[in-house]
ZAMARGU-4260 file (C-alpha; in steps of 0.2 Angstrom, whole numbers, plus 5000, padded with zeros to 4 digits):
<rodrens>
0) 5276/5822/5525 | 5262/5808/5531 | 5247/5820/5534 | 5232/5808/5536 | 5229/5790/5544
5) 5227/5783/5527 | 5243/5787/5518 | 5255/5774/5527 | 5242/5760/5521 | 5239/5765/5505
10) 5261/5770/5503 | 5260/5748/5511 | 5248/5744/5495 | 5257/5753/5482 | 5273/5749/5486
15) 5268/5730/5486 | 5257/5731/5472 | 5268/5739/5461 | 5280/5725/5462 | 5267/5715/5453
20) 5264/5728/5440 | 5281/5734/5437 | 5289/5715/5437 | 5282/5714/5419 | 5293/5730/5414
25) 5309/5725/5418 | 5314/5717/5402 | 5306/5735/5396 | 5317/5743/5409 | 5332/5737/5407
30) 5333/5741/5389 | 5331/5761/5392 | 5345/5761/5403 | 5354/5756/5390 | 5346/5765/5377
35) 5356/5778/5366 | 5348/5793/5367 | 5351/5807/5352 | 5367/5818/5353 | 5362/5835/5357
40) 5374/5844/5351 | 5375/5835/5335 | 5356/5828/5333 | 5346/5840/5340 | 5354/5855/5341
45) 5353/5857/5322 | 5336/5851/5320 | 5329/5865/5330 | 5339/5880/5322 | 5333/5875/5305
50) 5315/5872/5307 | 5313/5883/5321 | 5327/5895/5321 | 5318/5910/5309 | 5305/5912/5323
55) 5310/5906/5342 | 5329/5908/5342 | 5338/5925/5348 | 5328/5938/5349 | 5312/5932/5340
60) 5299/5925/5354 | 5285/5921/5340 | 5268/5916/5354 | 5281/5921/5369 | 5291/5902/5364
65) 5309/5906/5364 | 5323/5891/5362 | 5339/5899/5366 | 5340/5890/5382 | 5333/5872/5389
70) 5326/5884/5403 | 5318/5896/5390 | 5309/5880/5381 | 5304/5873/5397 | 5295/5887/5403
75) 5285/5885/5383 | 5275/5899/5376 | 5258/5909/5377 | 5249/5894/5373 | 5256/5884/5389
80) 5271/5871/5388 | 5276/5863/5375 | 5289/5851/5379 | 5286/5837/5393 | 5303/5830/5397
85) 5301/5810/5397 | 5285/5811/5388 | 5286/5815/5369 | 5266/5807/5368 | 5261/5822/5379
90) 5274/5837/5373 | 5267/5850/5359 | 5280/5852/5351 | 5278/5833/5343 | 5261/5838/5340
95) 5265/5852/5330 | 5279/5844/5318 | 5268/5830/5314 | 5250/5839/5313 | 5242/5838/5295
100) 5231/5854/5300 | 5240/5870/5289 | 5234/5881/5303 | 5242/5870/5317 | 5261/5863/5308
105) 5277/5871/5310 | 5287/5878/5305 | 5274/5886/5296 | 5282/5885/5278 | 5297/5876/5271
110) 5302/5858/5274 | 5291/5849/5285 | 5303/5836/5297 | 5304/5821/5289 | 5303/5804/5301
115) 5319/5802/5305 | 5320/5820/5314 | 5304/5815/5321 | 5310/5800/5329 | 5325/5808/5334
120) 5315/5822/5342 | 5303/5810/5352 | 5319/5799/5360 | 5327/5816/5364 | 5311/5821/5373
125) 5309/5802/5383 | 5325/5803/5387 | 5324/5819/5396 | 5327/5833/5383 | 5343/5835/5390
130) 5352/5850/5383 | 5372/5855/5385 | 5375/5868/5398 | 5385/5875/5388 | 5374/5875/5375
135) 5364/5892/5369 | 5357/5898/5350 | 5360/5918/5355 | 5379/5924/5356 | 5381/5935/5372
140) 5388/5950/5370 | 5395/5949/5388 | 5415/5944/5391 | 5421/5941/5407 | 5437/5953/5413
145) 5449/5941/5410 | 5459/5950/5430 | 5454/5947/5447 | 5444/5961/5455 | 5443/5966/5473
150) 5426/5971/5474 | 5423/5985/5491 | 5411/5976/5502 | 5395/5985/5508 | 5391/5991/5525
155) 5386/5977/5538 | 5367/5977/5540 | 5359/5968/5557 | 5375/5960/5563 | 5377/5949/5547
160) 5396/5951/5546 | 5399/5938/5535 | 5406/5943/5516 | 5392/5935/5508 | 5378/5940/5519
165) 5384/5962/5514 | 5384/5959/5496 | 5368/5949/5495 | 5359/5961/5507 | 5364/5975/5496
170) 5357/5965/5482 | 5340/5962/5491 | 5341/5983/5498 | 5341/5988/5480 | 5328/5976/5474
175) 5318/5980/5488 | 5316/5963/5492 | 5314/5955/5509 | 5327/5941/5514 | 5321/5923/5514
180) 5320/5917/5534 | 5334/5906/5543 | 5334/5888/5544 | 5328/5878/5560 | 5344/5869/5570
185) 5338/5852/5564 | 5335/5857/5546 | 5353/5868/5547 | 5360/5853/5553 | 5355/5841/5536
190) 5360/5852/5524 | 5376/5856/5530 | 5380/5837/5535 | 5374/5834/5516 | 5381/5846/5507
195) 5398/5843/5518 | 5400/5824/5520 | 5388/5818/5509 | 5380/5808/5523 | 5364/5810/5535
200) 5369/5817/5553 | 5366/5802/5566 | 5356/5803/5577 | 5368/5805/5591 | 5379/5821/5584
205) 5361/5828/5580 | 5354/5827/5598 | 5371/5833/5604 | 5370/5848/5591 | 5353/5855/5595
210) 5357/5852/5614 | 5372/5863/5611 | 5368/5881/5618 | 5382/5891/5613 | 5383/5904/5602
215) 5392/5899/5587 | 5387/5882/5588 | 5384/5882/5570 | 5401/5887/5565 | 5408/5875/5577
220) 5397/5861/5568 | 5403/5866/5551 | 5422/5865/5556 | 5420/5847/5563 | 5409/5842/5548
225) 5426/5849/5538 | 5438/5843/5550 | 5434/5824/5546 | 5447/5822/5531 | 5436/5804/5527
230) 5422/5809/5525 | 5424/5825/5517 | 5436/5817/5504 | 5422/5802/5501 | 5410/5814/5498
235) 5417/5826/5485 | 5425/5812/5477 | 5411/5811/5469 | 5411/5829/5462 | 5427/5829/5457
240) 5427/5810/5447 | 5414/5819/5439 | 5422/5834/5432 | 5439/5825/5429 | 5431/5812/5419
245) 5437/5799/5433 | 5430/5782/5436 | 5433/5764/5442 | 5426/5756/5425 | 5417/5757/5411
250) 5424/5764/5392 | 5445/5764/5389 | 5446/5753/5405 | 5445/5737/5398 | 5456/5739/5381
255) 5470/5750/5391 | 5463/5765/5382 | 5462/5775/5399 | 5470/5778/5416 | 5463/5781/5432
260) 5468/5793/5443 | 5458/5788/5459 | 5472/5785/5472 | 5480/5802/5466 | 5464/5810/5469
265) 5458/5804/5486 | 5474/5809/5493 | 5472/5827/5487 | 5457/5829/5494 | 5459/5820/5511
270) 5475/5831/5511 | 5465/5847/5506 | 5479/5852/5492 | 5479/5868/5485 | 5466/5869/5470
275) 5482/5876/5462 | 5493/5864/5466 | 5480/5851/5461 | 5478/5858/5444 | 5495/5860/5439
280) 5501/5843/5443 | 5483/5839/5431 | 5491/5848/5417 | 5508/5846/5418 | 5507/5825/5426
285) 5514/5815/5436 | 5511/5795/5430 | 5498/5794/5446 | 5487/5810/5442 | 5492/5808/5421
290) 5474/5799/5417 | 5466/5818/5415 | 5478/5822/5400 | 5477/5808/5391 | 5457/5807/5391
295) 5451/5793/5383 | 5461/5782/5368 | 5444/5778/5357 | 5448/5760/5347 | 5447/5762/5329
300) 5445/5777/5319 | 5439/5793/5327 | 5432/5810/5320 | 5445/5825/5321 | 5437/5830/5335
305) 5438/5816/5347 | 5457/5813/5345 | 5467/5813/5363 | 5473/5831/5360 | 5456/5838/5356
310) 5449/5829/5371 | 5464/5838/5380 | 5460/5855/5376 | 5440/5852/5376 | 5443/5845/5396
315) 5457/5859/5401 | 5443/5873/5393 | 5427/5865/5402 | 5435/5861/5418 | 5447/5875/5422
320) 5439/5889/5414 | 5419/5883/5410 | 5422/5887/5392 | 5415/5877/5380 | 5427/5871/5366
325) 5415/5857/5357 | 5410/5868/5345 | 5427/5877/5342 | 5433/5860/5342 | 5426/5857/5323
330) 5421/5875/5317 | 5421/5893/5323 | 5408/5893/5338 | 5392/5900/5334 | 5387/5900/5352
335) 5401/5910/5358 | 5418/5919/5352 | 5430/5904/5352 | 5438/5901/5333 | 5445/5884/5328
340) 5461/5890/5327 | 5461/5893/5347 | 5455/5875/5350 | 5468/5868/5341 | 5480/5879/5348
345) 5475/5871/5365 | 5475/5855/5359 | 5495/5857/5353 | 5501/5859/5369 | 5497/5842/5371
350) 5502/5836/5356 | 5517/5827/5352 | 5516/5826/5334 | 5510/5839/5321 | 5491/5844/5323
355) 5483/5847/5306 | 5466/5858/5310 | 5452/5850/5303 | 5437/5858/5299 | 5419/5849/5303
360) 5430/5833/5300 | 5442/5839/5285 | 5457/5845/5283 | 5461/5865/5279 | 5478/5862/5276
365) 5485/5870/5289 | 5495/5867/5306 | 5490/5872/5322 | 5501/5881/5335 | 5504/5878/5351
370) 5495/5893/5360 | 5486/5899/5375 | 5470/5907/5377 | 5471/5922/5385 | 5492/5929/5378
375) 5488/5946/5390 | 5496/5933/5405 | 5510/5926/5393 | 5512/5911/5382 | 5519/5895/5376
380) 5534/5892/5369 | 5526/5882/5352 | 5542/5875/5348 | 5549/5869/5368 | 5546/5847/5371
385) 5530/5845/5374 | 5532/5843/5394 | 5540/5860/5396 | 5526/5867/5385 | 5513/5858/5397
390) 5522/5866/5412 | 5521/5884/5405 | 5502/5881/5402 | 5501/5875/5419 | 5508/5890/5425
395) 5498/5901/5415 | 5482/5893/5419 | 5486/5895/5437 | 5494/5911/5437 | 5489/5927/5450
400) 5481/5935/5436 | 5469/5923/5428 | 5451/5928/5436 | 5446/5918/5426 | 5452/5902/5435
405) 5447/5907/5451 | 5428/5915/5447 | 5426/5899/5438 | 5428/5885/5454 | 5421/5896/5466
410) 5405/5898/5453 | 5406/5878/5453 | 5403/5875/5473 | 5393/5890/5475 | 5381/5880/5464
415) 5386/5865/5471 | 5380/5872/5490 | 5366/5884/5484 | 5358/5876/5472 | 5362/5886/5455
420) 5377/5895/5449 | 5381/5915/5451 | 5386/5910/5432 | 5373/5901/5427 | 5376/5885/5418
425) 5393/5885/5426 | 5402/5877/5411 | 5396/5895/5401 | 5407/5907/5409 | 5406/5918/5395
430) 5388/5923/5401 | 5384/5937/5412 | 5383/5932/5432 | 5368/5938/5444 | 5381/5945/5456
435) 5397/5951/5449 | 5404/5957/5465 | 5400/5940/5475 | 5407/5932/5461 | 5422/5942/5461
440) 5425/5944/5480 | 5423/5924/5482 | 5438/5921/5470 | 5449/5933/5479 | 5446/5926/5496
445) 5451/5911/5488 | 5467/5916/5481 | 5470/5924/5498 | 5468/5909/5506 | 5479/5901/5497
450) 5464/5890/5485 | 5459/5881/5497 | 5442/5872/5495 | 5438/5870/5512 | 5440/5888/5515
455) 5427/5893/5502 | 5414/5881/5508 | 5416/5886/5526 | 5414/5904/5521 | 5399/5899/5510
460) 5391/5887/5525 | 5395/5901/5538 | 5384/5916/5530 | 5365/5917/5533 | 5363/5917/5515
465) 5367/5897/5516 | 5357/5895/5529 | 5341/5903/5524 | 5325/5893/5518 | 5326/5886/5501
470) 5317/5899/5488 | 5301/5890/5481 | 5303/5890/5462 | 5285/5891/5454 | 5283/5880/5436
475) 5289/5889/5419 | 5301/5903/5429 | 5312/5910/5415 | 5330/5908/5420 | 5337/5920/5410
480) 5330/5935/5422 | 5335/5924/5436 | 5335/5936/5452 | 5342/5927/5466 | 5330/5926/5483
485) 5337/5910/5490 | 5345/5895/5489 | 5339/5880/5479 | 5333/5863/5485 | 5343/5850/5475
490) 5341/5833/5475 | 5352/5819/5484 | 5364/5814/5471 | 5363/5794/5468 | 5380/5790/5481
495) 5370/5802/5495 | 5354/5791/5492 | 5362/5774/5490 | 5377/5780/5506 | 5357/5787/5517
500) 5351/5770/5515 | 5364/5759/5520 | 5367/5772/5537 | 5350/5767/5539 | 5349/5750/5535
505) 5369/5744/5540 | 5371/5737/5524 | 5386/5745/5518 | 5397/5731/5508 | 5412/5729/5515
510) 5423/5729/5498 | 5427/5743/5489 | 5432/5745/5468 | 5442/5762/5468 | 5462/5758/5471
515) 5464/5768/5486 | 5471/5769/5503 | 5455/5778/5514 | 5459/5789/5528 | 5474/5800/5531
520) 5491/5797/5532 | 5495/5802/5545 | 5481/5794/5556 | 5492/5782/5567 | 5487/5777/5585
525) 5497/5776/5598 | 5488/5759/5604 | 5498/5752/5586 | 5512/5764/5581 | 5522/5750/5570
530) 5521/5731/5563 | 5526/5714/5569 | 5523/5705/5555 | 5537/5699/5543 | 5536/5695/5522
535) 5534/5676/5521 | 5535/5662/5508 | 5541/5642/5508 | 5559/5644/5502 | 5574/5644/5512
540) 5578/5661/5507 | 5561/5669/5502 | 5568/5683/5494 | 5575/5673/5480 | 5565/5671/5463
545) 5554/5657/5462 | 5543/5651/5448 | 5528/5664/5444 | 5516/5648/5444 | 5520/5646/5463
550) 5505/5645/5474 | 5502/5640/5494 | 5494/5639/5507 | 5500/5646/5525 | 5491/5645/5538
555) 5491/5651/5558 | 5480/5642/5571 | 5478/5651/5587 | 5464/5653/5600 | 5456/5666/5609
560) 5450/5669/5629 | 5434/5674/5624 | 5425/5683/5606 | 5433/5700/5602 | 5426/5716/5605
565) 5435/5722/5590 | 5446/5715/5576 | 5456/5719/5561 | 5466/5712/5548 | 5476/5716/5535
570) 5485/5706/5521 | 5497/5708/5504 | 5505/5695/5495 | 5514/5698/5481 | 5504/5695/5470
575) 5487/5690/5475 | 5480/5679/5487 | 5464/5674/5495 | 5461/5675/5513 | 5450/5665/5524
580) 5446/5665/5543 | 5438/5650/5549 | 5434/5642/5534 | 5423/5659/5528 | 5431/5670/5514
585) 5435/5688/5518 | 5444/5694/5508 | 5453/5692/5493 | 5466/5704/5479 | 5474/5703/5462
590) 5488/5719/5467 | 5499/5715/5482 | 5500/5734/5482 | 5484/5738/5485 | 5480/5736/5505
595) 5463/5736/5513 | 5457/5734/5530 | 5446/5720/5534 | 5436/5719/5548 | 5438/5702/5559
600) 5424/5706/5574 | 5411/5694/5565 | 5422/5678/5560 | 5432/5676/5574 | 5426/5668/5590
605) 5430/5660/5608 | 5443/5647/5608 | 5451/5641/5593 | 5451/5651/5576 | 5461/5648/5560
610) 5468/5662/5549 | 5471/5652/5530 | 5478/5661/5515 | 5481/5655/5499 | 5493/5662/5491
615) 5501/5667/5471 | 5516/5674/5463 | 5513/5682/5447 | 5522/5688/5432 | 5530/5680/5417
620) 5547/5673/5426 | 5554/5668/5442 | 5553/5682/5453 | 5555/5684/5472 | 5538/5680/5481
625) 5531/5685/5497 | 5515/5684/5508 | 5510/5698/5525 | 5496/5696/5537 | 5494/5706/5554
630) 5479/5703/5564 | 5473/5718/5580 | 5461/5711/5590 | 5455/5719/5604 | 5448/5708/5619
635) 5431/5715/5630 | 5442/5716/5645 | 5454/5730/5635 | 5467/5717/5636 | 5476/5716/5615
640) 5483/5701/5605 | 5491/5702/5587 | 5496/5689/5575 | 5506/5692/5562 | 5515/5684/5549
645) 5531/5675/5555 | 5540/5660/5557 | 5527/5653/5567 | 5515/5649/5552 | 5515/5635/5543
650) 5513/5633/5524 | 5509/5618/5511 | 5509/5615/5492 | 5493/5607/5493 | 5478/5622/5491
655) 5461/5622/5496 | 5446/5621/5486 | 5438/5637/5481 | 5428/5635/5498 | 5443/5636/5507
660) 5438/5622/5516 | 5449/5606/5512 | 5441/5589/5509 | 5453/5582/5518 | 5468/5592/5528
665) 5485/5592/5524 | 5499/5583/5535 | 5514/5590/5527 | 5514/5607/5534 | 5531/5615/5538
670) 5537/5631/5544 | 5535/5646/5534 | 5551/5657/5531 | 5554/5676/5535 | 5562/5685/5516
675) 5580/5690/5519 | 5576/5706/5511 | 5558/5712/5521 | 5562/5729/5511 | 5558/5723/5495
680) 5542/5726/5498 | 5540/5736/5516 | 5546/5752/5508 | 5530/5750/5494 | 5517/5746/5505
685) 5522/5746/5524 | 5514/5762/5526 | 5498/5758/5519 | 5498/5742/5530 | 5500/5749/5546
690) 5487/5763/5541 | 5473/5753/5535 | 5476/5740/5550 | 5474/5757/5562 | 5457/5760/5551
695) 5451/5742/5553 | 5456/5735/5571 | 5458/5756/5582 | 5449/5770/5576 | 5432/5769/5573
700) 5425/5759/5559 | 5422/5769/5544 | 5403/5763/5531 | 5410/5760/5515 | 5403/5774/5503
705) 5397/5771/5488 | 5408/5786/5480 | 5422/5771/5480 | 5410/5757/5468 | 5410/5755/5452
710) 5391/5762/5446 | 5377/5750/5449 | 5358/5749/5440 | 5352/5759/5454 | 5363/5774/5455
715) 5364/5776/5437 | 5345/5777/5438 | 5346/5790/5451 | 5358/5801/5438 | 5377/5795/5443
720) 5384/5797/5424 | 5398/5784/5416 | 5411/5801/5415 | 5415/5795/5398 | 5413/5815/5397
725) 5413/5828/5408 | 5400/5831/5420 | 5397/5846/5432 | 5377/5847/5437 | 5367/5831/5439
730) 5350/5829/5432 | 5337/5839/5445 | 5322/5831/5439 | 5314/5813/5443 | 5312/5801/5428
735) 5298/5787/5425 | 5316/5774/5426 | 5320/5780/5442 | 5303/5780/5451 | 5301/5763/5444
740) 5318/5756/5452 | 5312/5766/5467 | 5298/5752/5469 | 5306/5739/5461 | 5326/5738/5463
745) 5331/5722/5472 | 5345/5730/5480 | 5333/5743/5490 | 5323/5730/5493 | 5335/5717/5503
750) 5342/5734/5514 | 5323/5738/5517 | 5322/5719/5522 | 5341/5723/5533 | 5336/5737/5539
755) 5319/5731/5546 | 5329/5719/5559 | 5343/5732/5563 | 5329/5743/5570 | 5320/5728/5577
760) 5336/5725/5585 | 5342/5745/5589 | 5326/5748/5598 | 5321/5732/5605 | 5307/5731/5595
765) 5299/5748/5605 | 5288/5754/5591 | 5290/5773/5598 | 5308/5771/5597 | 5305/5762/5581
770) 5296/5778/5574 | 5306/5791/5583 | 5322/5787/5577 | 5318/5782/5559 | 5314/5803/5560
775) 5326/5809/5567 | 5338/5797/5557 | 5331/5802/5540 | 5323/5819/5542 | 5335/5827/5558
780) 5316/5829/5567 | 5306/5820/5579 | 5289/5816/5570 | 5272/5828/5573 | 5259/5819/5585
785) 5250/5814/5571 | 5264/5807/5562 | 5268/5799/5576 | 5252/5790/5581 | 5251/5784/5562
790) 5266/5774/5563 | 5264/5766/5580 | 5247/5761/5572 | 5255/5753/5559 | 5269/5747/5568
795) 5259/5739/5580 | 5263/5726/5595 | 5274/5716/5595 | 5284/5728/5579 | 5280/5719/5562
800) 5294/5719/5554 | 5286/5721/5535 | 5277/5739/5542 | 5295/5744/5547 | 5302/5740/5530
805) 5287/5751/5521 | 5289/5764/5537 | 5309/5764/5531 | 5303/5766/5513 | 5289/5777/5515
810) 5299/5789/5522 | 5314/5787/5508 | 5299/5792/5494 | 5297/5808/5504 | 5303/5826/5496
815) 5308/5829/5513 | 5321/5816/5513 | 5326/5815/5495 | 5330/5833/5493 | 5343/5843/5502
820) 5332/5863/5507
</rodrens>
C-alpha cells in the first residue's frame, strides 16, 4: 500500500532506472531460465542423508536443525537459518561444508563433501532448494483408513451452520483459540472471484455486489461466479493441466512422443463431469482423453524407471491417490511403506508386454503382476487384455469404498482455496492430516454429491472459515505442528497475473494455442440458432477429389450502411487457409477442424469491405476439398446482415502475396461452387461453427486467458511449470528471476504502455477516475485519502500518460495485489 508522498516517485525512478541496470543481465538472465538445476530426489536427497543423516534426520535434532522436511530446514536451527533459498553465497549450510575451521565443518567427522556435491549443493540452493512434496527422511507411522468415514458433525455455534464452520469451531473450542475475523465485502469479493475464475472482479459486478443488501449476497455472488462455465473452466484449466501432466508444447510434442488431451479436458470442466466419471475415462481412455496413460515416449534409451508403464503407475499413484511411487518405482521406499513389487504391479496394468522389475536400474529376474494397491476392494484380473484390466483398475480406483480417492481431491482444493492442505504436502497422503474429521466429512459430501467439483468449492467458499482473514505466518514456523488458525495468503499463479494484467491493460491476444472449442455447447442464441453458409471449392462438383497441392483464392465483396457495432467471423477449409478482411490478416489455421471465432468489429467499416481467403488442400492424394465462411454483423441501429459462403463468392487460381494484398488484381474470377455432399464435413464441425460464431458475433466477447497459450518467458518466471512431470503446488516464494522480469520483461512493458491509453481513453483523461478505478480494478477498494491525493499529484493535469503506466505498475508490485488473502 503507498503510505507516504515519496513512494510513487521513488516506485517511477526505480522502475525506470532499473531498466538501465538490469538491461546488462539479460544474456545472464536468459541462461537461468534455462539453467538445469540438480534432481532432488536423485542429487540432493542422497547428499544430505549421508553427510548429515547420523545427526539432523528422524528424530535427532543436533542444535534444534532437523531435515526431514523442506519446512523443517527452512525454519534452520538454534543458531538461526541456514539455508537461503536463491542465495547459496548467503546460506550456512555452504559455509559449513566448505569451512577449514575443525570446530566449524561438518559433518563433524567422515568424508568431508568433495566439489562436485558442493557445486551441486550451491545450484540446488540458487535455484530455490526446491524439495519433492512428497519427499520426507522419517517414515510416518501413520496409515490412512483405506474406507470412507461419516464423521458426526458438532453442534452449531453462533449461527455458523455451515459443515465446515462446526468442525473447525470445535477445533478452535478445544484449542481454546479465538477464531480469525471475517473478510470486508470488497476483500470477500477478490478472493473468491480469484480463486473461482481466476480473474479480478471488474469494476462494475464489484460496485453492484457491495451495493447488493440482501442477506446472502455472498452465496449468491459465489453461485454466479460458478455458474459462468467459461470462466470457471479457463481457470482451473490450469490446475488440472497441471496435475495431468497436459500442455500445448514443449517435450514429446514435437517427436510425436506425447498426446494432448486439451479439448477432452475443457469440455469436462465446462461441462462439470463427475470427478469419477472424469477419472475413469483417464484410466481406462478414450483416443481424445488417452494422452494421460501414455505419459510421455522419451527418444532413445531410458532408465527402468522412466518407461511408459512406470510413468503410468507413478501418475495414477500421485494423481488419484497422492502417493508417491518414484521411490518404489526403482527400490523399496525408504520414505514410506510402498515396495517395488507394488509399483510394478501398477505399472502392468498398463503394460502390454512382460514387465521385468528392475532394481535401482537392474534386472531381479523377476516378472511383475498386474495388481492393484489396496486388494481389500478387489482386484485385477493379471491375465485379462490389457483394456479389460485397465477398466477393472478404473473401477477400483473409483469404487464407493476407496476413501482414499476421495480424501485425496478434496485435500487437493482445500489447499487449492485455503492456502495449505488438511494433508499437508497433498501428494503425501500417507501423513497424518490436521483435521481428520474435516477431511473425512468433505470426501463424503463429495461422494454424496455425486463428485462434483463445483459442489465442494461452493461448500468451501460458503463457510466463514473461507472467508476469514488470512492467518499471518511469522518466519521459521515449523510445519510439522502445524495448527490451523486461518487461511493462507498464496500468490497469484503466473495465468492470474499475466490474465489481471491484460483485464487491466485490454491486451488480451486474440489467438489462442490449446485445440479447443471455448464456451459451452449448448450456448446458442436465439438471434442465430443455425448456418447459411455452404462448403465451397472451384470444381463443378466440389466434393470430388482434387489434387492435395490445390490452393485458391475466394473472395466476397459486399458493403455496409454504416461501421458495425459488432461483428464476427468464422472459417474452416479443409485443410488450412488464411483469411483476410480488408487487406489485413486475421486469422489463419493448419486443421480445418479446429474452429475459432474471430472478432470483425475493428476491420470492417462504412461502405465497401472485402472478405479474401486463401485457401489449401492437404494430404498425400486427391481428396475432396472444401472452404466455409459466415460472417454476423450486427449494425448500431439493431438492424443484422450475414455473409456466408455460397454461390455468390468468387474464386481464382492466382494467390496473393503473403500480405494478402495483390500487386495487381486478378480478372479471371469465376463463381465459386457449393460441394454436393455439404455433410462431409458439417457433421465434424458444424457445431463447432455455429457455436464459436455465437461467441464471436452475439454473446458477449470473452478475453482470451492465458490458461490456453503455450508458456511464455514471463509466466515461466512467475512459476507456470513445463508439466513434463506432475505438478500440484506452485512455488509460494518470489525469486531474484522473477523480480527482475517484473522490471524488465517487454511484454509487461508494452501492456503498461496499452494500458496507459485505455485509461486515458476509459476516463477521459479525469485523473480521479484515473486513480479511483485503477483501485478498485486491481485491489476491489477505492484508495485511502492519502493514497488518493498522491496519485492525482503524480497524475497531474492534463493525465501524463508515462505516470499512468508507473501508477499501473506500482500498483501490480503491491503484496495487496500479487497475493490472493
Amino acid at each position: 500500500m503507498i503510505q507516504h508522498p515519496i513512494v510513487l516517485p521513488v516506485l517511477h525512478w526505480l522502475r525506470r532506472s532499473s531498466l538501465v541496470v538490469i538491461a546488462a543481465c539479460n544474456c545472464l538472465t536468459t541462461s537461468l531460465v534455462w539453467a538445469q538445476s540438480p534432481d532432488f530426489v536423485h542429487d540432493i536427497a542422497p547428499l544430505l542423508r549421508d553427510h548429515c543423516g547420523k545427526c539432523h534426520i528422524g528424530t535427532i535434532k543436533e542444535g534444534g536443525l532437523s531435515l526431514n522436511s523442506r519446512e523443517s530446514l527452512l525454519a534452520g536451527g538454534d543458531g538461526g537459518i541456514v539455508v537461503r533459498p536463491g542465495k547459496s553465497g548467503e546460506s550456512k549450510l555452504i559455509d559449513v561444508v566448505t569451512t577449514r575451521d575443525p570446530d566449524r565443518q561438518m559433518p563433524p567427522d567422515g568424508p568431508r563433501l568433495t566439489d562436485k556435491q558442493v557445486r551441486l549443493l550451491k545450484e540446488w540452493i540458487d535455484a530455490g532448494a526446491e524439495w519433492d512434496d512428497t519427499f520426507v527422511f522419517q517414515k510416518s507411522t501413520y496409515e490412512p483408513p483405506l474406507k470412507p468415514r461419516r464423521p458426526e458433525l458438532p453442534p452449531v455455534v453462533d449461527g455458523r451452520t455451515n459443515p465446515i464452520d462446526r468442525l473447525i469451531d470445535a477445533e478452535f473450542a478445544w484449542r481454546q483459540t479465538s477464531r480469525p475475523r471475517p473478510l470486508d465485502d470488497g476483500a470477500f469479493a477478490r478472493r473468491t472471484s480469484l480463486d473461482l475464475t481466476g480473474l479480478l472482479p471488474s469494476v462494475e459486478s464489484l460496485n453492484a455486489f457491495l451495493s447488493d443488501t440482501r442477506a446472502d449476497r455472498r452465496v449468491r455472488w459465489i453461485e454466479q461466479l460458478l455458474s459462468d462455465e467459461t470462466a470457471y473452466a479457463e481457470h482451473w484449466l490450469s490446475f488440472w493441466n497441471d496435475l495431468l501432466r497436459n500442455d500445448y508444447g514443449g517435450t514429446g510434442f514435437i517427436t510425436g512422443g506425447r498426446k494432448q488431451i486439451s479439448n477432452w479436458l475443457y469440455r469436462a470442466l465446462i461441462d462439470n463431469k463427475p470427478y469419477d466419471a472424469m477419472v475413469r475415462e483417464l484410466i481406462a481412455p478414450s483416443a481424445e482423453s488417452a494422452g494421460f496413460s501414455e505419459g510421455i515416449r522419451w527418444r532413445g534409451t531410458v532408465s527402468a524407471g522412466q518407461t511408459v508403464e512406470i510413468q503410468f503407475a507413478q501418475s495414477v499413484g500421485q494423481a488419484f491417490l497422492g502417493i508417491n511411487l518414484k521411490c518404489a518405482s526403482c527400490h523399496d521406499s525408504f520414505i514410506d511403506r510402498w515396495k517395488l513389487d507394488e509399483a510394478y504391479g501398477l505399472a502392468a496394468i498398463y503394460a502390454t508386454a512382460p514387465q521385468e522389475i528392475h532394481r535401482c536400474d537392474k534386472p531381479v529376474g523377476r516378472q511383475a503382476v498386474a495388481s492393484w494397491l489396496f486388494p481389500e476392494l478387489g482386484q485385477v484380473v493379471a491375465t485379462d487384455p490389457q483394456p479389460e484390466r485397465l477398466k477393472q483398475l478404473a473401477g477400483l480406483m473409483t469404487h464407493p469404498e476407496n476413501g482414499r480417492f476421495t480424501r485425496t481431491i478434496v485435500n487437493r482444493l482445500w489447499q487449492r482455496m485455503m492456502g495449505r492442505g488438511i494433508v499437508h504436502p497433498v501428494d503425501a497422503m500417507q501423513s497424518e492430516p490436521w483435521n481428520a474429521d474435516l477431511l473425512d466429512f468433505l470426501a463424503s459430501d463429495f461422494a454424496d454429491h455425486k463428485y462434483d467439483l463445483k459442489q465442494t468449492l461452493k461448500l468451501i467458499a460458503t463457510s466463514a472459515a473461507y472467508q476469514s482473514q488470512s492467518e499471518v505466518v511469522g518466519a521459521g514456523i515449523e510445519e510439522s505442528n502445524y495448527k490451523y488458525a486461518g487461511p493462507r495468503a498464496r500468490r497469484l499463479t503466473a495465468e492470474q497475473f499475466v490474465d489481471a494484467v491484460w483485464q487491466l491493460t485490454d491486451s488480451a491476444p486474440r489467438q489462442f494455442d490449446a485445440p479447443v472449442v471455448r464456451g459451452k455447447a449448448a450456448g446458442v442464441s436465439a438471434e442465430l440458432k443455425a448456418l447459411s453458409g455452404q462448403w465451397i471449392w472451384s470444381t463443378r462438383d466440389a466434393s470430388a477429389a482434387v489434387p492435395h497441392t490445390d490452393a485458391i483464392a475466394v473472395r466476397r465483396r459486399f458493403s455496409l450502411p454504416a461501421a458495425p457495432l459488432r461483428a464476427g467471423a468464422v472459417v474452416s477449409c479443409d485443410n488450412s487457409y488464411v483469411c483476410y478482411v480488408n487487406g489485413a490478416k486475421v486469422s489463419a489455421s493448419e486443421s480445418w477442424e479446429r474452429i475459432e471465432g474471430v472478432p470483425l468489429e475493428s476491420v470492417l467499416r462504412a461502405g465497401d469491405n472485402e472478405i479474401l481467403i486463401v485457401g489449401r488442400n492437404g494430404g498425400t492424394s486427391p481428396n475432396p476439398a472444401g472452404l466455409f465462411c459466415e460472417v454476423f454483423i450486427r449494425l448500431s441501429d439493431g438492424q443484422t446482415q450475414t455473409i456466408a459462403s455460397d454461390g455468390t463468392w468468387e474464386w481464382t487460381a492466382t494467390l496473393p502475396p503473403a500480405d494478402g494484398k495483390y500487386v495487381t488484381v486478378p480478372t479471371d474470377w469465376r463463381p465459386a461452387v457449393a460441394a454436393a455432399d455439404q455433410n462431409l464435413w458439417a457433421s465434424r464441425v458444424g457445431g463447432d461453427l455455429l457455436l464459436q460464431l455465437t461467441h464471436v458475433a452475439i454473446n458477449p466477447l470473452r478475453m482470451v486467458r492465458s490458461s490456453l497459450l503455450k508458456s511464455d518467458f514471463l509466466q515461466r518466471t512467475l512459476g507456470r511449470p513445463n508439466r513434463d512431470q506432475i505438478v500440484t503446488t506452485r512455488p509460494n516464494e518470489l525469486s531474484t528471476l522473477e523480480a527482475i522480469d517484473l522490471n524488465n520483461a517487454q511484454t509487461l512493458a508494452e501492456n503498461l504502455s496499452r494500458g496507459a491509453k485505455h485509461w486515458i481513453e476509459l476516463t477521459g483523461g479525469d485523473a480521479g477516475q484515473v486513480a479511483d478505478g485503477l483501485y478498485l480494478a486491481m485491489l476491489s477498494r477505492r484508495p485511502t485519502s492519502e493514497e488518493r491525493s498522491i496519485a492525482l499529484d503524480a497524475l497531474g493535469t492534463p493525465v501524463n500518460e508515462q505516470v499512468v503506466q508507473d501508477l499501473i505498475w506500482a500498483l501490480l508490485m503491491l503484496p495487496e495485489f500479487q497475493l490472493v488473502r
